[in-house]
Every structure is written in C-alpha cells, then in structure tokens.
C-alpha angles and dihedrals in degrees: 000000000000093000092052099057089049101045083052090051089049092059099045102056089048086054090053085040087054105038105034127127102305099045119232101330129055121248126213126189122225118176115198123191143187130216113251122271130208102236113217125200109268125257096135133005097266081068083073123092095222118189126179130211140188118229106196131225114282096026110174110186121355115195115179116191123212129215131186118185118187103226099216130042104223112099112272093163131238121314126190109232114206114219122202123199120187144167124229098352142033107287120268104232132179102181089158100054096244127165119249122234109268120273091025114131119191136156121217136245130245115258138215121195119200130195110218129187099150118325114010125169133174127180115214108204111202116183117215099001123200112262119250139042122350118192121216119200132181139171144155122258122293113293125257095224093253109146100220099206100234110263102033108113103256124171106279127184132194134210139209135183126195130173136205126192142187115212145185125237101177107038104176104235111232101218116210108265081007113133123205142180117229135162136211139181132196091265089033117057120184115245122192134164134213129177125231119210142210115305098006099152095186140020135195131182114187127195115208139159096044108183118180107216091260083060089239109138133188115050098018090063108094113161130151116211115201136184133207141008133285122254104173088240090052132025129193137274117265134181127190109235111209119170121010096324162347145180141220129208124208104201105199097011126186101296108220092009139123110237122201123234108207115177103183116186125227090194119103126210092001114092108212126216108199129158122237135198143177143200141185133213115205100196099194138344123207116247114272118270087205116220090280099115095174100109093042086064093050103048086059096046078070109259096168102180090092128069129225095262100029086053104047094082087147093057132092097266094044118090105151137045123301120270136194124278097263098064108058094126094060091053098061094043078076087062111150115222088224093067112084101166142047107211106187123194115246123203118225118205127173100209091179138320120335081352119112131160126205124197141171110258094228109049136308099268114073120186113233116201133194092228096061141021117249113222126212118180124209121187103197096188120191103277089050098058095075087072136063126278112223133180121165116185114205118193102230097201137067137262105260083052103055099040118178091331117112135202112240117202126191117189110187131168120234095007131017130227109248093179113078142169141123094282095036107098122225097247133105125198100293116011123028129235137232109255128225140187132178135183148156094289096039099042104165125039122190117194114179123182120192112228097001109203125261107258142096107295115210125202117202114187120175120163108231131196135218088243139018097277125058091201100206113340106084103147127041131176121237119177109200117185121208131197144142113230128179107247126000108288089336087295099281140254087316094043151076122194103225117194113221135192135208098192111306086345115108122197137151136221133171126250122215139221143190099020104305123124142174136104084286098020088257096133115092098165078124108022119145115241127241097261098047083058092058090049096057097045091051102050085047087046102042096034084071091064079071085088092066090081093045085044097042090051095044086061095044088062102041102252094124094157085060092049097051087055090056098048091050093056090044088049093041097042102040083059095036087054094040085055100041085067104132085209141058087278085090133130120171111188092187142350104332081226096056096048092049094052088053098044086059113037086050092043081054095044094054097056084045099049092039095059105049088042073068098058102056101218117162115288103238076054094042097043092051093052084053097055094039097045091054094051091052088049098051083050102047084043092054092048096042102002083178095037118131096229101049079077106035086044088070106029093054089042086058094043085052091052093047105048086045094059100044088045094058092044089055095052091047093049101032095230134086121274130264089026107207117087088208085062090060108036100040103032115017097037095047086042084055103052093044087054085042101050088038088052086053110051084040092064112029108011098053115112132162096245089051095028081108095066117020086054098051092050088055089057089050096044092048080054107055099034092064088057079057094054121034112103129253109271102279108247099243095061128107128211118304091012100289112155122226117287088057121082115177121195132141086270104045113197109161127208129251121214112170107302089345148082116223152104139303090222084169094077092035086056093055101037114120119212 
C-alpha cells in the first residue's frame, strides 16, 4: 500500500514536472539594448540610426520596443518617425520615391511609422523568428532642404531599440524516421527542431495518432504544424491538422540549416498527445572529390592549359581523365546517369574592404549542359552584406552555336533549385530566388541586390531548348562573374560611394549632388542642368571680388595687415567655393580640406581684425590681438571647424574691445566717440546693418535650393560692410602703415636718437607747408 502511494505521488510530481507552465521545454528570457540616438531628416542612408541584433538558435517569440524622446522641451510639432525591420542585412529603403539603377533587384523592409510629440513608444511582436542578425533603421521625415547652422537650438529625437526574447533551451531534436510523443495545449505549443543536410532535395513532417485527454480522437483534434522561421519577407509554412493527423512537405528546404517544428492546438481546455515524424529525400549528391587537395592547389597557382569542364575530374560530370582545352565536348559525352548534378569549386577572395570577389577555381569559363544542373556556391558571411551583390552571366559562344536554346539561371539564398526550365519558378521552400535567362540574342544578364543577406548563395544554370531535343548544341560555355562591391557602379558621375559604420558594423551607401538621387544617383527626375551649375559656381566665385573694394581701401588708409586678411579670405573662399560645386562645374586648386579650413578661419580673421582696427587701440596692443586672436581661431577651427561659436566668440571678444575702448575715449574727452554725427550715420550705421542682414541670411534664410544666392549676397554684404566700417587713416601714420621711427623715401637716411632710430615729430608738428 505504501509503495503504491509513493509510486502515485511520484507520478504525479513528474507530471507537474512535465506539464507545468511552460509546457514540455524550458524558456529563458535574454533583453538586449542599444544606446539612444539622436534621429536626423532623411536626405542618404547615413541619415538613418542603424542597429543591429542578434536574434539565437530555438527563439521562440522577439519582441523589440521602440521608443522616440523629443530632446527640448519648446514645440517643434509632430513629426512622423519611420521605423525598418530586416532579417540578415541593413534594410533597403526608397522614402523619396526614386528610381533604382537599372538590373537591381530589392525587397523591401517592413516599415513601422510612429507618431511622436514628446515621449512615443510601440512594441513589434514577431513568433518563431529566423536566427542571426536583425538590423534595425529610423529616421524623421524627408528634409526640407533647411541648413540648421550647427549650435542654435533646433528639435532633436532620440531613438532607442530594445529587444526581448524568449527563448528554448531543450528543444527536443525530431530524427529522421524517428518517431516521438508529445503533447500541447492551447497556451502550450510543441517546438521541436531537425536539421536538414547538403543536398536534401524534400522534406516532410507528419503528424499522426492525435488523442484529445479524454482519449476521444477524430473531430476534436485541431493543430496547426508549421515549418520554418519568419523572416518578415518570408513566413513559414503552415498546414491546418484536423482529425488524427496531417503533414506537411518543404521541396527545396534550407540546406545546412536547423528548422523549427512548431504543433500549436485550437482546441481550448482539452490538452492533445499526438506522434510526429520527419524524412528527408536527397535527390542527388555530386561525385566525391576524396581528401586529396593537390590539384586544387594547381589549378590556382594558374595552370591555364586546362578548362573549366575538361579539368574537374574530381566533380560530379567528370568520369574519365582530364583532357586539354579543345576537347570539352568529348568529355560530357562520358557523363554517368547517375550523376545529376555539376558542383563546381568557387574561389572567395576579400580584395578590400566590402569588396569580395568570387571565382571558379578552374577557370573563368564553366560548361552548362540541358541534361544536369551546374552548381556555384556562394558563402556571403556578415561583413560582406553592407555592400552590393553583382553577378553578371555572359554567354561565351556565337550565335549559329547556341541556336534557339537558351541558358536558365536560377540564384537563391539558403538552398538552390535544381530543377529549371522555362515553366519551373525560381523559388525553393521558404524564400524565393532572382531569376535569369540568357540567349543568342541576350547574351549578357546583370542582376545586382543591395545589401544582399548574410547566407550561402546557390547558382543553378541548366541550358534549355524550345523543344525536347538540343540537336546539336548540348554544351554550351557562360561565364558569370560574382562580386560584392560597395555602392552600385561606384555611384556614378553624380555620385561618391561613402562607407558607414554603426559600431563595429561597416556598410556603404552613395551620396548624391547636384540634384540627382536614387540607390546609384541614377535618378535625375530633379537634376540640375549644366548651366545652372555654372551659375552657381560663378556667383559663389565672383561674389568674392566684392573685397577689392574692402582690400583697395584698407591699403589707402594704411591698414595693410587688414588688407592682407582680406585678400587671403577672398583667395581661399573664391577656390573653396569653386571646389565645393556638387556638379561637374568644379575646380579644386588644392585638398578641399584644406581649402575649407582656410575659407573659415580667414572669413573668421577678417570680422576679428576688422573690429579691433575700429577701436583704435594702440598698435603693440593691436598687433598682438591680432596675432592672438588668430591663433585661437586656427585652434577652435581645428577642434569644430562649423561650430557657432567659433564665429560669436570673436565677434563678441572684439565688440568687447571696441566699446571699451570708446567708452573710455569718451570719458576722457566728455563727448561721445567717435564725435562726428556724419561718421555714424553715413558710415557705422550703414556698416552695421549690412553685418547685421548678412548675419542674418547667413544663419536662418540659407537653404540648399537658394544656398546659391543667399550665400553669395553674405559675402557681398561682409564685403561691403567692411568698406563701411574701417576707420579713417590715423593721423600718425606715414605712408603704407609704417609707424614713426621709420621714414622711407628713395634716399633713406634714417635718424639716431640716442640707441635708437627714429623721428623728430616735433619739427614735423610745427612745419608749415
């Protein structure tokens, strides 16, 4: 009696154990976050925040949670911030409605849009989510084209992404002929995982034996089986159980790959007991290559006298010895039946940075064939996915060769299609493929994917005929030609391909000028035309002569310091500007850094120069502000070159200097300073609104449709205004700025006084002319 109770209590704690909360597996919970970034309007893709997480084996639910703060707290409206979700590379996005270069394929990612005021957040829930790397992307609405000068307070958001997962730690493994028991309720689905190998051509999981716990069996019995993982592009396969059973078949499955099993019950209050089983077809394998690896090794040091079919005598479509180049056609006429598919080796080489290049070991050309399939595999690892996928398939024969045949291609991520011909889609069991077809009179095809996701790319090529018999023509060579480039054809004349990075995370996009747009600025729906180009080089360029004036009146007055200031930032601005030209009106004398850096630090200098020349201050004093200033003004330029203050900090220190020192005049002498009402009305109050307008325009009216001109006015109105301001010549100056002490004629004879050359003033003061 005593065993009995025990042996009941026993079982029952092991059922508790078994069909507790969280069904038959255990769950574990891991939370992932990313630091908040500031989100910018969208012009390019590096005005996207892109984060990147990694998603583990057996995941059971994901659910990532958005949130959007507004930075200040003044009203900057409501703004709309898109959200990107994609699997296995960044997201490919189009928010302006450009056109895409011609032969690139993309799809899409799914997008989120969130209204924000001051503190928004959404959650996305995704079941059963694909395992590896999952890019998240946001930004604000398009920009208006508005240049915000850098330090005004302007509307600023922040996102941040965080992401929660549950996840399985014993996943029961479904063998292949293996049969297992497994039970599921409505709030307890049943998760299992199997692996599918090389080569495996079908798949099939069947569900048999469904009891309700009642033990009665037929109607009550509601499950849904699915296979595979989400992807957001792709979903997986599901299949509605009624009865005592079902199954469901994969054709072309994820090759090397672990697939979730997920049986989920409609049935509520009643917990279900059902067996499931899985196979697996290989349709055909390609013939062992062995361990020996030599003439591997040989083929790549460059031996050349063989071709790409007469030297694979370790492939699947060569049985006999290796012949010379001039003889392919004899060797496939040896063909075993057995042999269903030609695998040939690819050779992966990483040339620089997102830039890969894969090539058939044995030569570029390969020999397709309408009897079998010819296999090229393609590994795109994770550092390889911020770039552009190209292949380009060339047909290597002539016209009166090939016939009406044609050469099918089929590339495919995860698992390839072995199976082509005209009517055959290009799609395996869970994510679909990019279609190609080549003939005599399309000889070449070019297929390019942005971003292309990180997985094992497969190429099927098969030649097919019009009708069942080729004739003649039974082989025929393709070159096709695979690489991974940076941006689309190095993003054109109106273009520069620029390379990001998100933290260790490197990716590339184009940037466009002068009005053109698109993934490879190929867009010119609003281009700018070649004169108005020119235009817009020459008003930036010309406006700058405006500081002759400024130049030719410093020297007039002796204030030749001043005058060299001004000719540098007219030298260093009319080139900056003439090389800052987003079109093909450009002329770049020297680095464009290096111009820039020059453009502002003298546009700086001038303001600063101009301003303590008006405050008459004694020249050792002057002349060492000068020099100081300038040297304050290189550094803050080299730490912020566009920074507001490397321009108000100036500005204010000199107004400082000024108004102290006419201050102090004007105490001294008991009358205002400067005295005379004409100086102010018709020379420092005209100087001062033309400062103030240009500072203006400079600040808040710039825009890139209007940069042209409201820029080139603010170098006008810089310009003028320092004719404006500069002070009358000082009345103990001499010719060209020399100070007293100094007398320069054609016959120099200068004066001693003691230890000292210098000037009897005194006689000069008194002389009567």
């Amino acid at each position: 009696m005593e065993v009995c109770f025990l042996s009941g209590l026993l079982l029952v704690v092991l059922s508790a154990w078994a069909l507790g909360d969280d069904g038959q597996v255990t769950y574990v919970s891991e939370l992932s976050s990313r630091p908040a970034q500031k989100l910018s309007k969208y012009w390019w893709y590096a005005n996207l925040r892109l984060q990147r997480f990694h998603i583990p084996e057996e995941t059971a639910i994901a659910r990532w949670l958005f949130t959007v703060t507004k930075g200040h707290s003044f009203n900057c409206g409501q703004h709309n911030v898109t959200i990107y979700i994609r699997m296995g590379a960044p997201p490919v996005i189009n928010p302006t409605g450009s056109v895409f270069p011609n032969a690139t394929l993309w799809s899409l990612a799914l997008s989120l849009t969130l209204p924000v005021t001051s503190h928004s957040s959404t959650t996305f829930n995704l079941s059963s989510p694909a395992a590896g790397d999952w890019y998240v992307a946001a930004h604000l609405p398009e920009d208006d084209g508005r240049i915000e000068q850098k330090g005004l307070p302007s509307c600023s958001y922040f996102f941040q992404p965080q992401l929660s997962i549950r996840r399985v730690v014993d996943t029961p493994i479904l063998q292949p002929g293996t049969v297992l028991q497994q039970t599921v309720a409505l709030d307890r689905p049943a998760r299992l995982k199997l692996f599918v190998p090389e080569f495996a051509s079908s798949l099939s999981v069947s569900v048999a034996d469904c009891l309700s716990g009642k033990g009665a069996q037929g109607g009550n019995c509601l499950l849904v089986l699915s296979l595979g993982s989400t992807s957001l592009q792709h979903g997986p396969v599901t299949v509605n159980c009624s009865g005592t059973g079902c199954s469901a078949t994969l054709s072309n499955p994820p090759w090397d790959s672990w697939l979730q099993v997920v049986v989920e019950s409609l049935q509520e209050n009643h917990t279900l007991t059902f067996s499931i089983v899985s196979n697996y077809t290989v349709g055909c394998k390609p013939k062992s290559v062995g361990l020996n690896a030599d003439d591997d090794f040989v083929r790549l040091r460059g031996n050349s006298s063989f071709t790409s079919i007469a030297s694979a005598g370790n492939s699947s479509v060569v049985n006999g010895t290796v012949t010379m180049s001039n003889q392919p056609v004899s060797v496939l006429t040896q063909l075993s039946p057995a042999v269903c598919v030609l695998s040939i080796p690819v050779l992966y080489e990483e040339v620089d940075v997102l830039s890969l290049r894969f090539t058939p070991a044995r030569g570029p050309n390969i020999s397709v064939t309408n009897t079998h399939p010819t296999l090229l595999t393609y590994p795109l690892y994770t550092q390889a996915t911020g770039g552009t996928l190209n292949l380009q398939l060339t047909l290597n024969t002539t016209n009166e060769t090939l016939g009406n045949s044609s050469v099918v291609a089929c590339l495919s991520p995860w698992a390839p299609v072995l199976e082509l011909n005209h009517s055959q889609r290009c799609h395996t069991a869970l994510f679909g493929g990019y279609g190609i077809q080549i003939n005599a009179s399309v000889p070449k095809a070019v297929v390019r994917l942005p971003f292309p996701q990180s997985a094992t790319w497969y190429l099927t090529l098969q030649l097919t005929c019009n009708s069942s018999d080729c004739g003649n023509t039974s082989v025929v060579p393709v070159v096709p030609e695979m690489f991974i480039s940076a941006c689309v054809e190095d993003c054109g004349t109106y273009g520069e391909c620029r390379l990001l990075r998100s933290y260790s995370y490197l990716y590339a996009s184009c940037v466009c000028k002068a009005g053109w747009r698109g993934w490879g600025c190929t867009d010119d729906s609003k281009a700018q035309s070649y004169n108005r180009q020119l235009l817009a080089t020459l008003l930036l360029t010309l406006s700058n002569l405006c500081f002759l004036p400024a130049i030719v009146v410093a020297i007039i007055r002796c204030y030749i310091t001043e005058a060299s200031v001004y000719l540098f930032t007219m030298f260093f601005s009319t080139f900056y500007h003439a090389c800052d030209q987003p079109g093909v009106a450009v002329l770049c004398i020297m680095d464009y850094d290096a111009l820039q850096y020059c453009d502002f630090l003298g546009s700086v200098c001038s303001i600063w120069v101009t301003i303590l020349c008006m405050a008459r201050i004694k020249h050792t004093f002057k002349y060492t502000l000068f020099m100081l200033g300038a040297l304050l003004i290189a550094l803050s330029m080299q730490l912020d070159r566009k920074g507001l203050w490397n321009l108000v900090g100036p500005v204010l220190c000199a107004v400082l200097f000024m108004v102290t020192a006419w201050v102090y005049r004007g105490v001294q002498r008991r009358h205002c300073y400067p005295p005379s009402w004409r100086r102010w009305v018709f020379y420092l109050m005209p100087g001062a609104m033309c400062a103030v307008i240009g500072v203006c325009l400079y600040i808040f009216a710039e825009t890139e449709d209007n940069y042209y001109y409201t820029h080139s006015l603010w170098h006008i109105l810089v310009a003028t205004c320092v004719v404006f301001l500069l002070p009358p010549k000082e009345n103990n100056r001499e010719e060209f700025g020399w100070s007293r002490g100094w007398k320069w004629s054609w016959s120099w004879k200068p004066r001693v006084c003691g230890y000292t050359l210098c000037q009897n003033g005194k006689d000069e003061l008194y002389t009567v002319t």
